[in-house]
N, C-alpha and C positions, 0 to 999 in steps of 0.2 A: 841515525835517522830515528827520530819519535814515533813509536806503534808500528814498527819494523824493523823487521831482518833483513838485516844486507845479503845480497844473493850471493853464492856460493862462488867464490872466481875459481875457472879454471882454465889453466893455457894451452895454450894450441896445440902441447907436446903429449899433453894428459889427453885430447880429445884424440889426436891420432893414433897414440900408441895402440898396438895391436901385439896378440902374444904371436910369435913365431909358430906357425903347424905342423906338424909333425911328416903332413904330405903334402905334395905338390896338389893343383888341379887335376893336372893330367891323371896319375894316380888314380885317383877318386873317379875322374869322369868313366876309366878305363874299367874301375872294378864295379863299379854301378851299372855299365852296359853287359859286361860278360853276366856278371849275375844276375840282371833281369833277363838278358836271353836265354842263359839255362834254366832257368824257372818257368817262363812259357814255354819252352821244348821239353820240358820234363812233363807240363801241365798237359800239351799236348800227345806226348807218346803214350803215357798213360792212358787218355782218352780214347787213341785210337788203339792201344790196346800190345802196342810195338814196344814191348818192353826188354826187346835183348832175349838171352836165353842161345840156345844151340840149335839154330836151324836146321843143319846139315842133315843128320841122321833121322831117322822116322820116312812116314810117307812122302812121297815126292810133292810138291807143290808148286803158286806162283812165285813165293817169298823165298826158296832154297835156292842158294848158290850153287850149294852139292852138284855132283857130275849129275844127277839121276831127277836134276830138281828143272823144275821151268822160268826161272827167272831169267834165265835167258829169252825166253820168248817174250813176255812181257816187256822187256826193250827192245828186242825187235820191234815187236808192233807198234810202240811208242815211237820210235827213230823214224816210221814210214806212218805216221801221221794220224794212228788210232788213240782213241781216248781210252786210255785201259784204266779200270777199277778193278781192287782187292776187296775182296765183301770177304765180311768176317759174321755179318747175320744173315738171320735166312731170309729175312727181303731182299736181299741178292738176288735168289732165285728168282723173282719177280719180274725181272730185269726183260724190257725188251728187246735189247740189242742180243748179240750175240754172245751167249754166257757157257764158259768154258769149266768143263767139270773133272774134278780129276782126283775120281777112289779111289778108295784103299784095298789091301787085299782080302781083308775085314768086312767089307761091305755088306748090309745086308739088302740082299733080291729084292723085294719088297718094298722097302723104303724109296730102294731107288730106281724103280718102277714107275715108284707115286709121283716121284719129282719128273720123270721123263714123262710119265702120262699129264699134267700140268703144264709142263712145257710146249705140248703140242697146242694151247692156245692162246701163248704169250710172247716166243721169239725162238727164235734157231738155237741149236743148244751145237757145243763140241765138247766130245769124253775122249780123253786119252786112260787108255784101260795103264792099271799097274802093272809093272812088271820086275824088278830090280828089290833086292833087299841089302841094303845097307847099312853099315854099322863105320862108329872110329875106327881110322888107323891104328892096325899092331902094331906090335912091336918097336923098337928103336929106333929114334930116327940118329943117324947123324949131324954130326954137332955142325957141319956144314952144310947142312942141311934146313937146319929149326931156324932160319930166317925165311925162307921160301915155302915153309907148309903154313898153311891158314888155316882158321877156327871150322871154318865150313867144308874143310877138305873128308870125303868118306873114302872107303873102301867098300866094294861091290863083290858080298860075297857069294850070291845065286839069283837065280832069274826064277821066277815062279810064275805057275799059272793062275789067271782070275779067274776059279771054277765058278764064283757064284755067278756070271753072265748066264752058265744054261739054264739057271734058274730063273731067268728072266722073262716076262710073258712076250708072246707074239706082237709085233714083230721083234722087236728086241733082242731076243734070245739069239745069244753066241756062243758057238763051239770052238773055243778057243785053242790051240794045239803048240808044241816046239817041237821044232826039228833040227839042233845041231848039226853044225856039218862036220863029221868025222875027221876031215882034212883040218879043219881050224879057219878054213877060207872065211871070208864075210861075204855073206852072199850079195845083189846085187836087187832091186828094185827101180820101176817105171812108172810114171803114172803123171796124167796132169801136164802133160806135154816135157815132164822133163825124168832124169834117169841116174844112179850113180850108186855106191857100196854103200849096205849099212856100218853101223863101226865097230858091230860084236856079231860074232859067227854063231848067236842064238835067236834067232827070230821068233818073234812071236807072233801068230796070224791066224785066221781064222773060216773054217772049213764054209765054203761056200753055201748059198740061203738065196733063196729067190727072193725073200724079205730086203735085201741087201744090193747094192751096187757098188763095185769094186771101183775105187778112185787112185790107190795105190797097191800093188801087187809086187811080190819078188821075182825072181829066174824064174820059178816055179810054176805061174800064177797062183798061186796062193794069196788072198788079203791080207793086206796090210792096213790099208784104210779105207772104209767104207758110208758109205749111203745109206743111213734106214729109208726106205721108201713104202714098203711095205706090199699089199696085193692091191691090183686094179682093181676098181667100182667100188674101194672101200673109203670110208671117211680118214683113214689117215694118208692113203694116196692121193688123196684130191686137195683135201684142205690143211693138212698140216702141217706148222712147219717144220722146217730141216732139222735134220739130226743126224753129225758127220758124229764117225767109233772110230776114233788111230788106235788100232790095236796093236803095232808095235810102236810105243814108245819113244825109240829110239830117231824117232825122223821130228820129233818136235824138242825131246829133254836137252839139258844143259851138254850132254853129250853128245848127239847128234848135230845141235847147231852147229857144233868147232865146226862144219862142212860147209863152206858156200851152199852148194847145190842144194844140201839138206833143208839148209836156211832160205834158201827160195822156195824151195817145197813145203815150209812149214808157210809161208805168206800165201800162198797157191791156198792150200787147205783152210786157213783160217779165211780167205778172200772167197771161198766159192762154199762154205759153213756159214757166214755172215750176211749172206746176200749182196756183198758188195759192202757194208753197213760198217762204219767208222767206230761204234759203242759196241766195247769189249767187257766184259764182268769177271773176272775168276772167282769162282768159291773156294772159299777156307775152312768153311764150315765139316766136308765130311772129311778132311786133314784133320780134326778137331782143334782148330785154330779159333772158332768160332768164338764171339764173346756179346755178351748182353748189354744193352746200350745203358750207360751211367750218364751223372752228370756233367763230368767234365767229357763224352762225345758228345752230349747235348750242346756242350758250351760252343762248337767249333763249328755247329749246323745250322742252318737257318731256319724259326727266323733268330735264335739268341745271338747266333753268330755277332751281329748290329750290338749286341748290347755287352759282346764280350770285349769286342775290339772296343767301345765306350770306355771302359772300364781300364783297358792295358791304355790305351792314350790320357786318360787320367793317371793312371800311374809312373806314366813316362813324366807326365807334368810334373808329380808330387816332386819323382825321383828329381827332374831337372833344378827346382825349386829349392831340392834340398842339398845339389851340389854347389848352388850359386850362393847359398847362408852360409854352408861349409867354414869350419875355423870360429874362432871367438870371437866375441863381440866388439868393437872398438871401443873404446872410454866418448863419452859425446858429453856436449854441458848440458848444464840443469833447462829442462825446459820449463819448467814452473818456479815462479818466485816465491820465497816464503815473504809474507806479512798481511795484514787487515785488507787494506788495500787490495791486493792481488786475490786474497780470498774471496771478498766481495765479488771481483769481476769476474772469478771464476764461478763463482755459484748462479749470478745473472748469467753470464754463457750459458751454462747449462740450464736453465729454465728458458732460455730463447730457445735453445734450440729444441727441447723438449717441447715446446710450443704449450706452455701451463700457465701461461701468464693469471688466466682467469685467478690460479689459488693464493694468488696474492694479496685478492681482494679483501679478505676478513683481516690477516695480518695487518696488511696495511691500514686499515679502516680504524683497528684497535690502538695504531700508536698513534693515529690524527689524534684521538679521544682521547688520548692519556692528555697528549700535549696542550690541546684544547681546556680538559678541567684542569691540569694545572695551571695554566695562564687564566681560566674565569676565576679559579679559585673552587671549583665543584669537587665534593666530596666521591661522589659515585658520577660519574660522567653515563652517560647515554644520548642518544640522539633528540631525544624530546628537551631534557633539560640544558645541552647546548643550544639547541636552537632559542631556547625563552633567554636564555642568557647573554646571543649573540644581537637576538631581537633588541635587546637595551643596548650593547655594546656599539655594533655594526648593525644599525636598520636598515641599510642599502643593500647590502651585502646578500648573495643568496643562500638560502636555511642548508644547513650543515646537513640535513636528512636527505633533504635532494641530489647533493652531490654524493651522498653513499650513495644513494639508489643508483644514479647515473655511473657509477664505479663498478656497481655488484651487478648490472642487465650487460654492463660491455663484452663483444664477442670477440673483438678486430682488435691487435696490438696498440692501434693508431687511440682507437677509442678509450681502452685501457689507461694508456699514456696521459689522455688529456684528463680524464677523470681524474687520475691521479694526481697530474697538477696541480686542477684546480682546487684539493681539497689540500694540497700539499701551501697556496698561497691563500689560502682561508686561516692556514696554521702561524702563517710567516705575517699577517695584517694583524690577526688575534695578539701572537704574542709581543709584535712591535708595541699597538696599542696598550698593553696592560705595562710595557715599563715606560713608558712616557707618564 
């Protein structure tokens, strides 16, 4: 073919071959899902701050497993219908529902004064006072054994008192005491319409206070768990609110639940601490669990929350997109011809579609002109001396100048077109004329 290349032939065998991949779909789809789940749950336990580590030992809490810890109660209350949150800042505090507090034996008086005095005019507060010191298991275990011990398993090596409650202001202030029972018996408590043994023969309880209303007592009457109410005709008897003290432990911790009965008594105490009120809080914060809000808990909260989940469903996209390309490319045939021809119509395409027709105007104007003075025979072509020239040639004809004009004002393809034409058969009558 003259003034082209023949196009590239290729067969049907070359267009489908494909190289063989190394992995299936399945594969890829499976390793693409695991890994982006563990990425967002990474993203996210950092953010809430849940990074693992050895719950068990230290002070007791809502997050310990441990025998001496309250995660136990946190499912309860969950199972029977409360909305429980872990707060690990001190907006927690803040909380109107019922916010559940649970120090150390470290506490300082003072501090946690300030939080109880605030709390009387934001929502009902519940403290289970400390009592239990905990540390890893000694010694040996048995090799048939080290299947059945777990990470968060302690050892309870003494029970201590919370001295700084005396330190506590009015009404607050508890005298907290232990009285073993010599025998080893576990003594036995009532209260709250129901009754049954605690599970360790050391209680801890606290010497009676007019400040105070006994909601759970031992054999003894001794408290166990109590009422701040405080004294009549005062602003925190009349207006304030609740604020239940389990001061033995033992009827709420991860030890006490193993009891039915216990486990009703901890719903009893949380249900009449609450107001009856479904929004539970546990604090983290004086466990020193507590953590400072970063960007990725920003990411998880509203309103980023809308913009983070934007963000993982685009990345699902990406991901999806880029298991469906997955694998090489297949061989396809040539989509572009080589030759004059085919160049032409590809460089007009792309000037249509760019919509520039207008910059053709001068280009085109300048090879009328050439073709023009070589068919008059003009040395320097311009629009004045074709036209005196076409005027003797072609006197019917319209002046060469006018059809530039009408070329170079057009705005509309259409318009374009025609001007083009007609300067295009100004060219084609000129140079018939000059070889006859």
């Amino acid at each position: 073919m003259t003034g082209e290349l023949a196009p590239v032939a290729t067969t049907g065998a070359a267009r489908g071959r494909e190289a063989a991949s190394p992995f299936g779909k399945s594969a890829v789809l499976a390793m693409l899902v695991v890994g982006f789940a563990a990425f967002v749950a990474m993203l996210y336990f950092i953010g809430t701050g849940d990074t693992g580590g050895n719950r068990g030992t230290g002070p007791a809490h809502a997050s310990s497993n441990a025998i001496h810890g309250y995660a136990g109660l946190s499912q309860l209350l969950e199972a029977n219908g409360y909305d429980v949150e872990k707060s690990r800042e001190q907006s927690g505090l803040e909380t109107s529902g019922l916010l559940v507090l649970t120090p150390t034996q470290n506490t300082d008086p003072d501090e946690f004064a300030a939080i109880l005095e605030e709390r009387q005019y934001q929502g009902p507060t519940l403290v289970i006072l400390p009592k239990w010191f905990a540390i890893r298991p000694s010694g040996k275990i048995a090799e048939e054994d080290e299947d059945q011990v777990q990470d968060d398993w302690v050892q309870l090596v003494s029970s201590n008192l919370p001295g700084w409650t005396q330190d506590l202001p009015e009404p607050y202030t508890l005298e907290t005491a232990m009285d073993p029972d010599a025998s080893g018996a576990t003594p036995s408590w009532g209260g709250l319409g129901l009754s049954g043994n605690l599970p360790a023969p050391t209680p801890l309880y606290a010497e009676n206070s007019p400040n105070h209303e006994a909601l759970v007592i031992d054999d003894k009457g001794r408290p166990l768990a109590v009422n701040v109410v405080g004294q009549p005709d005062t602003y925190f008897y009349e207006d304030a609110h609740f604020l239940t003290v389990v001061i033995e432990p033992d009827l709420l911790n991860n030890y006490g639940l193993a009891d039915p009965t216990r486990a009703a008594l901890a719903l009893a105490i949380v249900e009449q601490a609450g107001y009856e009120d479904k929004q539970v809080t546990f604090d983290l914060t004086l466990v020193g669990l507590g953590g400072s809000t970063n960007l990725l808990t920003l990411a998880f909260r509203p309103p980023f929350l809308a913009a983070t989940i934007c963000l993982i469903l685009a990345m699902l996209i990406v991901g999806w997109r880029a298991f469906l390309r997955f694998g090489p490319v297949a061989a396809q045939s040539q989509e572009a011809r080589f030759g004059k021809a085919q160049l032409v119509t590809n460089g007009a395409g792309l000037i249509v579609r760019a919509r520039r027709l207008r910059l053709l105007a001068d280009p085109y104007v300048a090879l009328i002109e050439r073709k023009l003075g070589n068919a008059l025979g003009l040395a320097k072509p311009d629009a004045t001396t074709i036209d005196q020239a076409l005027e003797q040639r072609l006197p019917d004809e319209e002046p060469f100048s006018n059809r530039v004009a009408r070329l170079q004002n057009a705005t509309k393809p259409s318009e374009v077109m025609r001007a083009a034409q007609s300067l295009s058969e100004l060219a084609s009558k000129t140079t018939g004329k000059s070889r006859r």
